[in-house]
PQR file of N, CA, C, O and H, with PARSE charges and radii, in Angstrom:
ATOM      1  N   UNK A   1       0.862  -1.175   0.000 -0.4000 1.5000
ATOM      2  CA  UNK A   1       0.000   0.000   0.000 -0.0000 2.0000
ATOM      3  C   UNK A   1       0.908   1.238   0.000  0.5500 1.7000
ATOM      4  O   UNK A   1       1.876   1.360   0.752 -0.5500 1.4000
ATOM      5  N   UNK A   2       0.415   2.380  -1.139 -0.4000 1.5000
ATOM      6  CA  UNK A   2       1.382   3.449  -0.823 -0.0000 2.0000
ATOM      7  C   UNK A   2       1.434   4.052   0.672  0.5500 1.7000
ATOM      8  O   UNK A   2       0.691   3.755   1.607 -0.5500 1.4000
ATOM      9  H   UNK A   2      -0.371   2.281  -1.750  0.4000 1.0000
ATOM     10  N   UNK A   3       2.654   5.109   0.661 -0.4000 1.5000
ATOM     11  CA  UNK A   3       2.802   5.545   2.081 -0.0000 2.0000
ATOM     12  C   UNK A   3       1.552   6.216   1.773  0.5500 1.7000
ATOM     13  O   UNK A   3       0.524   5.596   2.046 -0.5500 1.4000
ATOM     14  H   UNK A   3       3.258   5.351  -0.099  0.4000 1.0000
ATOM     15  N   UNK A   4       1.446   7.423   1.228 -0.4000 1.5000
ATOM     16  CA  UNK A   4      -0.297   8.489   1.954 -0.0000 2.0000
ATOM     17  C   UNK A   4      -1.490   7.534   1.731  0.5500 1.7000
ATOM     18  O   UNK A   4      -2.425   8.270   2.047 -0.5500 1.4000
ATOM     19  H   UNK A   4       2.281   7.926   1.006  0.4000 1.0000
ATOM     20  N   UNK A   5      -1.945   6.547   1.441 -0.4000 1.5000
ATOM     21  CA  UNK A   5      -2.655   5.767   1.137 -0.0000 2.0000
ATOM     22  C   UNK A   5      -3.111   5.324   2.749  0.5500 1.7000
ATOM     23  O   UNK A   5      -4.164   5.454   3.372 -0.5500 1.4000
ATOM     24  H   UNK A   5      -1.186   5.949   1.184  0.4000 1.0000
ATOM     25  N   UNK A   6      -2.252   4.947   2.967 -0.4000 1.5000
ATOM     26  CA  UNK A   6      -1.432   4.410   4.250 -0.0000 2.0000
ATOM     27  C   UNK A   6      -2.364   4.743   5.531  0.5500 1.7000
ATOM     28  O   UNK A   6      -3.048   4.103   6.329 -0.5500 1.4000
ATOM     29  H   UNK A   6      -1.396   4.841   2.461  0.4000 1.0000
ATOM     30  N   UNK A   7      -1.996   6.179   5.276 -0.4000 1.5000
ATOM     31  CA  UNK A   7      -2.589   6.721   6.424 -0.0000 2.0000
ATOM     32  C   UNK A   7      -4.268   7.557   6.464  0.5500 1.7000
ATOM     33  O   UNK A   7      -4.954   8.357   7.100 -0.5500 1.4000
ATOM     34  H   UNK A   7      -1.440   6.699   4.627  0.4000 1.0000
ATOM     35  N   UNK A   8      -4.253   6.769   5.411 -0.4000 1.5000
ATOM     36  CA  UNK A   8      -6.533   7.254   5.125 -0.0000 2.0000
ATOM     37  C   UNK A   8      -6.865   6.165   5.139  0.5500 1.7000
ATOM     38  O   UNK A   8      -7.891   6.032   4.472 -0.5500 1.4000
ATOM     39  H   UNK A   8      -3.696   6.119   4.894  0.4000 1.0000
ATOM     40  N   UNK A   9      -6.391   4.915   5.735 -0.4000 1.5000
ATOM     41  CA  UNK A   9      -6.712   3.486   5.929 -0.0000 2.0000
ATOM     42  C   UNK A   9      -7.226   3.987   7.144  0.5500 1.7000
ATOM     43  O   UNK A   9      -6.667   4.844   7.827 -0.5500 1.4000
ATOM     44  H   UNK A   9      -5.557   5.023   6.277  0.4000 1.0000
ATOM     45  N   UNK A  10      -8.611   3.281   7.479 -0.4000 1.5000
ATOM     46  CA  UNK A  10     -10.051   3.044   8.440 -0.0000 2.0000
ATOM     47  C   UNK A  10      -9.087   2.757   9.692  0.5500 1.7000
ATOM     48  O   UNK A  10      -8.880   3.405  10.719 -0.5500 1.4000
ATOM     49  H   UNK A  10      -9.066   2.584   6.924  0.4000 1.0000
ATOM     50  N   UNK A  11      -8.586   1.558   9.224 -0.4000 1.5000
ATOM     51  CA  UNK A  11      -8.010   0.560  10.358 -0.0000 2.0000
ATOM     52  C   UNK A  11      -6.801   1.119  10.558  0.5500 1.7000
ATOM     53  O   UNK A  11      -6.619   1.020  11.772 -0.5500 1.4000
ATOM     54  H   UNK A  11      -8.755   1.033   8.390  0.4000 1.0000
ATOM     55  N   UNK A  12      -5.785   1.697  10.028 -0.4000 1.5000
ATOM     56  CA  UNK A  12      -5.064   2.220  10.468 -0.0000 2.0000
ATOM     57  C   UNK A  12      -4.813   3.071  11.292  0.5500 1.7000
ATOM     58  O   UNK A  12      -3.943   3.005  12.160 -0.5500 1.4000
ATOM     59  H   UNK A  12      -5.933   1.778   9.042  0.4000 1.0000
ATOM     60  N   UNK A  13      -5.855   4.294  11.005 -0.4000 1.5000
ATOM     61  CA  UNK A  13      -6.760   5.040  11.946 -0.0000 2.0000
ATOM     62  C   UNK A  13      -6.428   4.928  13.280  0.5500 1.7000
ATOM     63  O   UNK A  13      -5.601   5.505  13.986 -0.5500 1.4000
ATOM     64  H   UNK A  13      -6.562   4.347  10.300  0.4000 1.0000
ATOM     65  N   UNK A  14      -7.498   3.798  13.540 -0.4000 1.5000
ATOM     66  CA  UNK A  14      -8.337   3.082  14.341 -0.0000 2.0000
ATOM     67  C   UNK A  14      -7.051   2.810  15.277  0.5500 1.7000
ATOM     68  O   UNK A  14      -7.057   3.137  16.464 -0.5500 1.4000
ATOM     69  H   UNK A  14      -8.170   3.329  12.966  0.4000 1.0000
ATOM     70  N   UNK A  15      -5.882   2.151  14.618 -0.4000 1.5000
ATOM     71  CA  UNK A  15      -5.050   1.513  15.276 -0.0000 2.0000
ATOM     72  C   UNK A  15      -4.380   2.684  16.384  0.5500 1.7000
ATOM     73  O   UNK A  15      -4.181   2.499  17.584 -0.5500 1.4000
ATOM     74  H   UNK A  15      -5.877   1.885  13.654  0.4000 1.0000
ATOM     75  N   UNK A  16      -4.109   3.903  15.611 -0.4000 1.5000
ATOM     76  CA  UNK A  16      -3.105   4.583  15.996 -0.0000 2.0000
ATOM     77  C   UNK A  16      -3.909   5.157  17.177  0.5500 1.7000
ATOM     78  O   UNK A  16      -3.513   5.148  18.342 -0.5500 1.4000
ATOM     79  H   UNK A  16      -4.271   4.054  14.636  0.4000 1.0000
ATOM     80  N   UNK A  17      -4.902   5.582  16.812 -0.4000 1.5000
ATOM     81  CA  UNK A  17      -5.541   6.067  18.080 -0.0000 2.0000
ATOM     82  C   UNK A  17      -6.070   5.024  19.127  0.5500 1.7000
ATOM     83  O   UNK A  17      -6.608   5.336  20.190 -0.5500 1.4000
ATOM     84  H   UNK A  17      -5.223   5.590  15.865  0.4000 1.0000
ATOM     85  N   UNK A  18      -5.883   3.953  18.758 -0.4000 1.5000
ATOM     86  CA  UNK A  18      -6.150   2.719  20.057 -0.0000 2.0000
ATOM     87  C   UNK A  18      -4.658   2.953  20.405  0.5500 1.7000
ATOM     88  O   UNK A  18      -4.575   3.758  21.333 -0.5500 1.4000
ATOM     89  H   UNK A  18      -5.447   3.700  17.894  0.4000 1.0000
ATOM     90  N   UNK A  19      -3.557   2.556  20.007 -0.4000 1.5000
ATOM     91  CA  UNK A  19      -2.216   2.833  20.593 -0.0000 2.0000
ATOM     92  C   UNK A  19      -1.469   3.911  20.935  0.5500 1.7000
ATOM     93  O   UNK A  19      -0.296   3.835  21.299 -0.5500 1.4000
ATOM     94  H   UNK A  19      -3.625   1.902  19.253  0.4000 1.0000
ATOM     95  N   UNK A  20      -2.168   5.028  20.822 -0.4000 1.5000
ATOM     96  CA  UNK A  20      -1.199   6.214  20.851 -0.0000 2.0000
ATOM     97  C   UNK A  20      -2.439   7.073  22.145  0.5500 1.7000
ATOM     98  O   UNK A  20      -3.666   7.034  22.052 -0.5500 1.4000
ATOM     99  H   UNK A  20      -3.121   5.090  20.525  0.4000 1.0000
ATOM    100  N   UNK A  21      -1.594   7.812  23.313 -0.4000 1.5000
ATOM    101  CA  UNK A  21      -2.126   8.271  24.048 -0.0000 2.0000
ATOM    102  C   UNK A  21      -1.905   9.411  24.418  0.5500 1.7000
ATOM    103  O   UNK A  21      -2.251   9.826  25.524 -0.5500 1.4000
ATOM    104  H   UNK A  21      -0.598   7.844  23.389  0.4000 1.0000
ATOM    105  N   UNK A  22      -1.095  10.319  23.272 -0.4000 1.5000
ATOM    106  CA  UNK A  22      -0.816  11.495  23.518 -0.0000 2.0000
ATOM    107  C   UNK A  22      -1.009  12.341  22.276  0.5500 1.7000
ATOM    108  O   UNK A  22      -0.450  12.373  21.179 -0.5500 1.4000
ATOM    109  H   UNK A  22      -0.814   9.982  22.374  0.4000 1.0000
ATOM    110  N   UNK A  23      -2.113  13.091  22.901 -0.4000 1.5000
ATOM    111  CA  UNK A  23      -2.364  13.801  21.185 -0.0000 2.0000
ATOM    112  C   UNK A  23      -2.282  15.534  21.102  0.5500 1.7000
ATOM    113  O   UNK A  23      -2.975  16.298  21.773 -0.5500 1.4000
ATOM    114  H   UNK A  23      -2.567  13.066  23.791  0.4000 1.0000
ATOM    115  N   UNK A  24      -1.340  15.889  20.187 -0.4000 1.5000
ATOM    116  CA  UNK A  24      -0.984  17.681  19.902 -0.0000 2.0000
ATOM    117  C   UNK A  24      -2.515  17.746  19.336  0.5500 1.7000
ATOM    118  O   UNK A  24      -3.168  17.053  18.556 -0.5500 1.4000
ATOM    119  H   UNK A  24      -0.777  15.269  19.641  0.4000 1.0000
ATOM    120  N   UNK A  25      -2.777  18.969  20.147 -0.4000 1.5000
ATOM    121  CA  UNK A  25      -3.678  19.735  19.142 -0.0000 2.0000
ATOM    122  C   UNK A  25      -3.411  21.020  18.930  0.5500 1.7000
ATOM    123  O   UNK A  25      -3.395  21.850  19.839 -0.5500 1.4000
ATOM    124  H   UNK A  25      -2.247  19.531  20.781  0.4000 1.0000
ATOM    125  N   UNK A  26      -3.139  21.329  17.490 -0.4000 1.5000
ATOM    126  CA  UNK A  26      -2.898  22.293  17.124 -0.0000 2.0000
ATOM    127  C   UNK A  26      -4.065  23.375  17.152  0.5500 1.7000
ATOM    128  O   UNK A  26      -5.197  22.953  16.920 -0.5500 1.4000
ATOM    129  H   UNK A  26      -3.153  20.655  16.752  0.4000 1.0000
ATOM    130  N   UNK A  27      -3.952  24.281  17.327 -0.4000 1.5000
ATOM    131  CA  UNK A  27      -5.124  25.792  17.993 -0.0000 2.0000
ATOM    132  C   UNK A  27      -6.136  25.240  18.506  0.5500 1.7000
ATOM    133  O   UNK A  27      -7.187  25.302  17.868 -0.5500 1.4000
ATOM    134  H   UNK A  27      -3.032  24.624  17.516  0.4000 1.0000
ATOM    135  N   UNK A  28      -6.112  24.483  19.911 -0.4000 1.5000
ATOM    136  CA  UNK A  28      -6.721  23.869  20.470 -0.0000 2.0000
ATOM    137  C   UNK A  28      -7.147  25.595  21.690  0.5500 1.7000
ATOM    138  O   UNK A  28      -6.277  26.347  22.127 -0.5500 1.4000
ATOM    139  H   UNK A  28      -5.259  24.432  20.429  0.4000 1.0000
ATOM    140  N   UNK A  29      -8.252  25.704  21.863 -0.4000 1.5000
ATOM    141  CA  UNK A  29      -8.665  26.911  22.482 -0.0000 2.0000
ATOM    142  C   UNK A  29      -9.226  26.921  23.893  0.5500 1.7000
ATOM    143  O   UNK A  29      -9.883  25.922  24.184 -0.5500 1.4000
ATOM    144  H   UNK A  29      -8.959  25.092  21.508  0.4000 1.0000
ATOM    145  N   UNK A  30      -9.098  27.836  24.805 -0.4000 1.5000
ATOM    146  CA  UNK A  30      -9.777  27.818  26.094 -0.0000 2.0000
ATOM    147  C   UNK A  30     -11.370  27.828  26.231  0.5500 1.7000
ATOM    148  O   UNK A  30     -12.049  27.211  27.051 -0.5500 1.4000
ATOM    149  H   UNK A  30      -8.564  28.647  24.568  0.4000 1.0000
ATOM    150  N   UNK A  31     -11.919  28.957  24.900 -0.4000 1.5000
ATOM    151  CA  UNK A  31     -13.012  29.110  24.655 -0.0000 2.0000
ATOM    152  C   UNK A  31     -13.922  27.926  24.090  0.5500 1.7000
ATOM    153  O   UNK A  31     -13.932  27.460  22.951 -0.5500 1.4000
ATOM    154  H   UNK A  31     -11.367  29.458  24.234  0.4000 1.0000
ATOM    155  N   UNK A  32     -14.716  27.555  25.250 -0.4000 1.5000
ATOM    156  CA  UNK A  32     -15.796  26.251  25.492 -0.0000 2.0000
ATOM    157  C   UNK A  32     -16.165  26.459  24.530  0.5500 1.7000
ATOM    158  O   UNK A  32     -15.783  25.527  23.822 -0.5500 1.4000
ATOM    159  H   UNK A  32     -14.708  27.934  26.175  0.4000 1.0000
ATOM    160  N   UNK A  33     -17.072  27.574  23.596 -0.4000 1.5000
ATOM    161  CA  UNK A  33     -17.684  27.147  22.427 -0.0000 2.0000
ATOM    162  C   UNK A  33     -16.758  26.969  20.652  0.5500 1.7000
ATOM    163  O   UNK A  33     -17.240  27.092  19.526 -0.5500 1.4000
ATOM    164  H   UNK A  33     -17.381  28.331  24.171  0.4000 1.0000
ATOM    165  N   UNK A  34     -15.726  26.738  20.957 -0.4000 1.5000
ATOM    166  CA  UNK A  34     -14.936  26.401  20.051 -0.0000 2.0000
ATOM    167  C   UNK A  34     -14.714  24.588  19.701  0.5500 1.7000
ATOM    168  O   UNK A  34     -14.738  23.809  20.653 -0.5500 1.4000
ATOM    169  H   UNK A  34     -15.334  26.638  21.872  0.4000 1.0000
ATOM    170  N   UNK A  35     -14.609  24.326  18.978 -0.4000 1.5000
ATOM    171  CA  UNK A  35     -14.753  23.088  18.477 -0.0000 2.0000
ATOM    172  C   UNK A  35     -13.574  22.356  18.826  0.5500 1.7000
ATOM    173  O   UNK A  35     -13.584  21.186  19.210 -0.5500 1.4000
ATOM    174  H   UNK A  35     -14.590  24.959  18.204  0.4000 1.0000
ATOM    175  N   UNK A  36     -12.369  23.205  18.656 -0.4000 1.5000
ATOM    176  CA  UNK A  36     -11.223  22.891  19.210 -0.0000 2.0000
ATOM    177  C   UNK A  36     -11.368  22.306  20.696  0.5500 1.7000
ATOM    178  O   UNK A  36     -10.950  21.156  20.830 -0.5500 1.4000
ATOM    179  H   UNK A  36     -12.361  24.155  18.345  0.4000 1.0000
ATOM    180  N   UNK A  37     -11.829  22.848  21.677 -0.4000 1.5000
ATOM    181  CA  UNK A  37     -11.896  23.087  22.890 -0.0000 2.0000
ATOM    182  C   UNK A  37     -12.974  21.452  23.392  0.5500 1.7000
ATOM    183  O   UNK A  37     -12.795  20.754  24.390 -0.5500 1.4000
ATOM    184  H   UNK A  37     -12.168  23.782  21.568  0.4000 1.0000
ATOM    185  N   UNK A  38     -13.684  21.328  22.661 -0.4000 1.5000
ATOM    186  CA  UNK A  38     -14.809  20.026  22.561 -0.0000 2.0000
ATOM    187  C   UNK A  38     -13.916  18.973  22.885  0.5500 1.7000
ATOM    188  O   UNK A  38     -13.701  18.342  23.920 -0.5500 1.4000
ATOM    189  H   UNK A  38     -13.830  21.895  21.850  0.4000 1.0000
ATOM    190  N   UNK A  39     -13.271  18.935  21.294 -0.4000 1.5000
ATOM    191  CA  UNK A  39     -12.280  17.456  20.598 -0.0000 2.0000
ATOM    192  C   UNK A  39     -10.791  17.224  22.163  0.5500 1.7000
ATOM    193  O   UNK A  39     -10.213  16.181  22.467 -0.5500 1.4000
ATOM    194  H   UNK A  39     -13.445  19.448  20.453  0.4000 1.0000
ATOM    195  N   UNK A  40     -10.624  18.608  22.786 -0.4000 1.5000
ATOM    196  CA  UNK A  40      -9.504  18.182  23.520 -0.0000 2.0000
ATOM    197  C   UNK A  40     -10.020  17.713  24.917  0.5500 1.7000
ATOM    198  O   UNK A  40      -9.411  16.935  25.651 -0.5500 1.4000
ATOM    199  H   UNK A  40     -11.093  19.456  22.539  0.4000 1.0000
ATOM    200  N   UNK A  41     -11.347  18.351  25.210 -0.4000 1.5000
ATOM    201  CA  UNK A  41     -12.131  18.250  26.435 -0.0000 2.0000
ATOM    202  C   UNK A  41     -12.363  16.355  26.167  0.5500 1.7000
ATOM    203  O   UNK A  41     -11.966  15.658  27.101 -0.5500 1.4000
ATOM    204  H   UNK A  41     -11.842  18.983  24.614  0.4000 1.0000
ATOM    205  N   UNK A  42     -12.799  15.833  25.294 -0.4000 1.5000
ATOM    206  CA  UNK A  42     -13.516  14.774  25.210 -0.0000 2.0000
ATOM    207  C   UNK A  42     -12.143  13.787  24.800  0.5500 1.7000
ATOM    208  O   UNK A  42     -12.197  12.606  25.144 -0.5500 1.4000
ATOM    209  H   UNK A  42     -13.121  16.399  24.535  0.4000 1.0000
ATOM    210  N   UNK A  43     -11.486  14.053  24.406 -0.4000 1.5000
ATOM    211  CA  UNK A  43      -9.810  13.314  24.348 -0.0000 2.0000
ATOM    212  C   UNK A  43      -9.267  13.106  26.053  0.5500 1.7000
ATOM    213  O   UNK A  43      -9.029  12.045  26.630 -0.5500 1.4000
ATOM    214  H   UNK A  43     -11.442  15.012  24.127  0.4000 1.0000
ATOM    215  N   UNK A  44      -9.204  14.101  26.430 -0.4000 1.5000
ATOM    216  CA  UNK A  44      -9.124  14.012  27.692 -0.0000 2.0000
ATOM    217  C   UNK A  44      -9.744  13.560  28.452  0.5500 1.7000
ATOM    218  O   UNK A  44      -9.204  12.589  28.983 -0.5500 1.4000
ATOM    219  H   UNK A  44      -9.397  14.963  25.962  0.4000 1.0000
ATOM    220  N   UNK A  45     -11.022  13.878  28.926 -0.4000 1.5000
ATOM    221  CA  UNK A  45     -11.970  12.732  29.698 -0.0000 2.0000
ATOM    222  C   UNK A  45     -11.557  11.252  29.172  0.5500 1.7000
ATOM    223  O   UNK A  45     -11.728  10.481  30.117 -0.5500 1.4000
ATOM    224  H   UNK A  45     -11.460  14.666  28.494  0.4000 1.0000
ATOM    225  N   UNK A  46     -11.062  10.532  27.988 -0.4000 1.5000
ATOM    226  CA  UNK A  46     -11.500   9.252  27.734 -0.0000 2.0000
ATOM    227  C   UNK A  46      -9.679   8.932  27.814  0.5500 1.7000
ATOM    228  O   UNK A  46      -9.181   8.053  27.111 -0.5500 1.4000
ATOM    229  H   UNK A  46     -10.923  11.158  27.221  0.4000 1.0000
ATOM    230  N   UNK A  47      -9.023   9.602  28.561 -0.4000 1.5000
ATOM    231  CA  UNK A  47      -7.734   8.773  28.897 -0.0000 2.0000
ATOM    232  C   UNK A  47      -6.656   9.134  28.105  0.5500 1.7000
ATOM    233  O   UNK A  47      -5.675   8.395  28.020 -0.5500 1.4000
ATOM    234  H   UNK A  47      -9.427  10.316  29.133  0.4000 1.0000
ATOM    235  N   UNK A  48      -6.755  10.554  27.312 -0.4000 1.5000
ATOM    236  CA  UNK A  48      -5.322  11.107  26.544 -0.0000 2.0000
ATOM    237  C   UNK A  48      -4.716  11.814  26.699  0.5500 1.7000
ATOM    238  O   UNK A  48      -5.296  12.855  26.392 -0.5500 1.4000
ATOM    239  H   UNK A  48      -7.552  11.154  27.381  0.4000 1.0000
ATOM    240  N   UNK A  49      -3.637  12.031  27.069 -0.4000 1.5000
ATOM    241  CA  UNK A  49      -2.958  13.214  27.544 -0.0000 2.0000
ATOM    242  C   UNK A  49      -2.726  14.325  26.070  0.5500 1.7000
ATOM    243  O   UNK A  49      -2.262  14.109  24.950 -0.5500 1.4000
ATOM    244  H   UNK A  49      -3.165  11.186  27.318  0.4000 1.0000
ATOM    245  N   UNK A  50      -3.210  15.365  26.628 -0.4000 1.5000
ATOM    246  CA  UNK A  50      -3.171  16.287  25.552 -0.0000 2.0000
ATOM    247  C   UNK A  50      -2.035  17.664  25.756  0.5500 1.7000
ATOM    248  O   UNK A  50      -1.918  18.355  26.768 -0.5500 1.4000
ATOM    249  H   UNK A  50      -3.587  15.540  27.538  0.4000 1.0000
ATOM    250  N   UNK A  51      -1.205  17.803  24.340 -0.4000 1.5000
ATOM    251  CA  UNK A  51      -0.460  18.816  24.319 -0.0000 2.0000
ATOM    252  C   UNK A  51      -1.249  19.923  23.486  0.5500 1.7000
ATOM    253  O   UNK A  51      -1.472  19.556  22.332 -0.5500 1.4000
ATOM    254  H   UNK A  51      -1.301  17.242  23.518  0.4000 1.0000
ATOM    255  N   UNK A  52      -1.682  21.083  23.778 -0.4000 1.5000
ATOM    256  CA  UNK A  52      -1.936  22.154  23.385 -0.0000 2.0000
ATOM    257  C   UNK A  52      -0.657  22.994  22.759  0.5500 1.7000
ATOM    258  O   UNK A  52       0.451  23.206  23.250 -0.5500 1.4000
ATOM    259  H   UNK A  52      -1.501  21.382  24.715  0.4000 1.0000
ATOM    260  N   UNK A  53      -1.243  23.406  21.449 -0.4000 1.5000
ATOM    261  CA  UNK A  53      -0.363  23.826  20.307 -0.0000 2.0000
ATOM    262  C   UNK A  53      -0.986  25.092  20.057  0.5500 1.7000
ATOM    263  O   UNK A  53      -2.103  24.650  19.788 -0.5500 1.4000
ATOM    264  H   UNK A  53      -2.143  23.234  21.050  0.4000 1.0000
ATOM    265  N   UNK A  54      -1.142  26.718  19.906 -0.4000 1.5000
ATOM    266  CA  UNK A  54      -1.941  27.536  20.576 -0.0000 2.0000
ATOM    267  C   UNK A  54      -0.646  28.828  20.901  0.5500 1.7000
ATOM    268  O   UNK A  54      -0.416  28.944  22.104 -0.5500 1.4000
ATOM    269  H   UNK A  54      -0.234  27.077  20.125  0.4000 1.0000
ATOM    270  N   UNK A  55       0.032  29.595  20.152 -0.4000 1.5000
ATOM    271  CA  UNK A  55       0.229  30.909  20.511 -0.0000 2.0000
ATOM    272  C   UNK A  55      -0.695  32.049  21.431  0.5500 1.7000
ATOM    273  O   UNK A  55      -0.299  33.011  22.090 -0.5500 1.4000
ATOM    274  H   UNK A  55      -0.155  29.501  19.174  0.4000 1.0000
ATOM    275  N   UNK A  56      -1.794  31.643  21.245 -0.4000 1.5000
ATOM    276  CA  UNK A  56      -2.429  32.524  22.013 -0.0000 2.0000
ATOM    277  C   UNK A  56      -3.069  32.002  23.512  0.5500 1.7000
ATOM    278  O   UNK A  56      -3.607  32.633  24.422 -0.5500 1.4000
ATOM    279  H   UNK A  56      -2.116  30.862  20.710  0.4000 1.0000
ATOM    280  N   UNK A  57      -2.875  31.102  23.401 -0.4000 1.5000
ATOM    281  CA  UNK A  57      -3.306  30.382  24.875 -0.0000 2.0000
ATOM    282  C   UNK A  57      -2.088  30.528  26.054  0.5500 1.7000
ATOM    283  O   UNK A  57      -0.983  31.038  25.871 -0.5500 1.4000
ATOM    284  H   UNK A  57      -2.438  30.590  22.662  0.4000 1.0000
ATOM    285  N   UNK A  58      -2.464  30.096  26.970 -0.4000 1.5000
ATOM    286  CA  UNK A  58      -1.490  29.757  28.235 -0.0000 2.0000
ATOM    287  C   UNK A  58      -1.630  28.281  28.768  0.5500 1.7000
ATOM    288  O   UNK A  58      -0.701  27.476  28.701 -0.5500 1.4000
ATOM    289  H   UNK A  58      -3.362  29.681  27.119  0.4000 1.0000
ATOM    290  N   UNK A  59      -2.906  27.980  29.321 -0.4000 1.5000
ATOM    291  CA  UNK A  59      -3.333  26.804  29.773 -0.0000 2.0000
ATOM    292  C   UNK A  59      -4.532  26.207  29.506  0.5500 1.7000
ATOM    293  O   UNK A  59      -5.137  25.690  30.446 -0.5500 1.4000
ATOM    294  H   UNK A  59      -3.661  28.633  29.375  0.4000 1.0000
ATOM    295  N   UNK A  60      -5.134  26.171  28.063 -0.4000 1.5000
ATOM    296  CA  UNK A  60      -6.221  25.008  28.229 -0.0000 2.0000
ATOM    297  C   UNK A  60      -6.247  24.010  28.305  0.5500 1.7000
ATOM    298  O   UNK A  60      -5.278  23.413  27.836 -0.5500 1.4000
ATOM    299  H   UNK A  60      -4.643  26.591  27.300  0.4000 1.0000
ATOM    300  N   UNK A  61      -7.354  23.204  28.934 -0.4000 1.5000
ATOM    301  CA  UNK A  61      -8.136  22.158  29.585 -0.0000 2.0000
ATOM    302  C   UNK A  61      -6.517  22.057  30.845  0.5500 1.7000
ATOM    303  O   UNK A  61      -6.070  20.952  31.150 -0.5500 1.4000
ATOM    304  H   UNK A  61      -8.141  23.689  29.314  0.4000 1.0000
ATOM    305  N   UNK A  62      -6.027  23.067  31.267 -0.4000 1.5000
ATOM    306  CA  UNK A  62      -4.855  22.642  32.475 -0.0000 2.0000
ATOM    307  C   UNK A  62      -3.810  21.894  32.207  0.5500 1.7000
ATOM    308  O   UNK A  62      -3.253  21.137  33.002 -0.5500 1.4000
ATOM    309  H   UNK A  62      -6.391  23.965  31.019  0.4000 1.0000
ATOM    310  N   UNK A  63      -3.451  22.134  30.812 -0.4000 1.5000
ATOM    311  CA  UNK A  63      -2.552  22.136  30.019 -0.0000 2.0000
ATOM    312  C   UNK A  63      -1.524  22.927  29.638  0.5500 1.7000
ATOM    313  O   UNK A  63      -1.901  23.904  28.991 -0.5500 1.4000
ATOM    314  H   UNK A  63      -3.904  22.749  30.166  0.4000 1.0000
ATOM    315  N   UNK A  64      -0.132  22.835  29.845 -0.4000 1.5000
ATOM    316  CA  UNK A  64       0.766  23.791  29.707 -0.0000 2.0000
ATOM    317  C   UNK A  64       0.990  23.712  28.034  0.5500 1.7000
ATOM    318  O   UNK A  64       1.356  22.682  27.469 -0.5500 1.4000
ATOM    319  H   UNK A  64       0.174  22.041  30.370  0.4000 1.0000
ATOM    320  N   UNK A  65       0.710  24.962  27.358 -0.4000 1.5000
ATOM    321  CA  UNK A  65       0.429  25.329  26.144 -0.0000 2.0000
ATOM    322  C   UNK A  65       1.521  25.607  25.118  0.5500 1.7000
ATOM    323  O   UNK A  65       2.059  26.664  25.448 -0.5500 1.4000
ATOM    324  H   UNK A  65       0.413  25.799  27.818  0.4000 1.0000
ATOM    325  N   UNK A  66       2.039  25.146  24.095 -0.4000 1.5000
ATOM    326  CA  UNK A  66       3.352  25.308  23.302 -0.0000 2.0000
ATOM    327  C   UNK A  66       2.723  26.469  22.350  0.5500 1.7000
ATOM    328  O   UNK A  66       1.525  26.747  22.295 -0.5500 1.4000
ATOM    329  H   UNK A  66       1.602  24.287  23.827  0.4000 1.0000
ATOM    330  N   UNK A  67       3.536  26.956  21.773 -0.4000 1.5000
ATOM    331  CA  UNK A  67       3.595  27.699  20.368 -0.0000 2.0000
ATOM    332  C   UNK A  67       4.658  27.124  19.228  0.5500 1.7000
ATOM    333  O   UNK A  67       4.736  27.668  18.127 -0.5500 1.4000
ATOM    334  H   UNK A  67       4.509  26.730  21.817  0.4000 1.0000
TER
END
């Protein structure tokens, strides 16, 4: 299977996020009604440690925030 092929595989997917427990989110936001802010809230509740990627942030979801 090609490499980018690769990685729009279902199961591959599936895999990485069953094995992998640490997920960047890039402009992941403090502001609750942001969509960003949902996907890291609900990553987190279900057991992922999340790095916030975010120049303009400091600490969401109590997360020390990169740029």
């Amino acid at each position: 299977m090609p490499e980018a092929v690769k990685y729009q595989d279902t199961l591959t997917i599936q895999r990485v996020l069953h094995d992998t427990r640490t997920i960047a989110i890039v402009g992941l936001s403090a502001n609750t009604l942001r969509a960003s802010h949902f996907v890291g809230y609900y990553a987190q509740r279900h057991g992922y440690r999340i790095i916030p990627v975010n120049p303009r942030e400091i600490e969401p979801l109590g997360e020390q925030c990169f740029d």
